[in-house]
N, C-alpha and C positions, 0 to 999 in steps of 0.2 A: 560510438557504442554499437556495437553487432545485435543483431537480431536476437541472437538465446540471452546475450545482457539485459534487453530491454524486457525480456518477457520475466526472467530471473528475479528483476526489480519491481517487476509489476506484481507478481505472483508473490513475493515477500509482502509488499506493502499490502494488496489484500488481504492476506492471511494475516498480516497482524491484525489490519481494522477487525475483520472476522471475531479473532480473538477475544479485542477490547470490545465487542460487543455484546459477546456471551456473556462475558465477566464484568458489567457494565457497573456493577455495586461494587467491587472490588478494585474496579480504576479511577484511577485520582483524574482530574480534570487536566491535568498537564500530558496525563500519560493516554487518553481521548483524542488530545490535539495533537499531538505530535504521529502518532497512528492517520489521522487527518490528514493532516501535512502533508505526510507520505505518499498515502494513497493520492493526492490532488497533485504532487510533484511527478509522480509513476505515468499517471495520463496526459498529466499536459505535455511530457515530452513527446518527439517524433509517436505517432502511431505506428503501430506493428503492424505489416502489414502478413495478411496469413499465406503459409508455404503450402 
């Protein structure tokens, strides 16, 4: 996975959690964790390193 990949995935998964956290009454507890997930699978991979 290339550098803008990594940052691409990272930058989607945050912006969701973001999301589901504004709208925390409005999200069902499946659609919380899978937001979760994301975010926790975005960081665990290789870190970015900055250009």
């Amino acid at each position: 996975m290339t550098q803008e990949e990594k940052i691409a995935t990272m930058t989607q998964a945050i912006t969701q959690a973001i999301y589901v956290m504004e709208h925390a009454f409005e999200s069902s507890p499946q659609t919380v964790e899978k937001a979760l997930q994301g975010l926790k699978k975005s960081i665990a991979d290789q870190p970015v390193k900055a250009v």
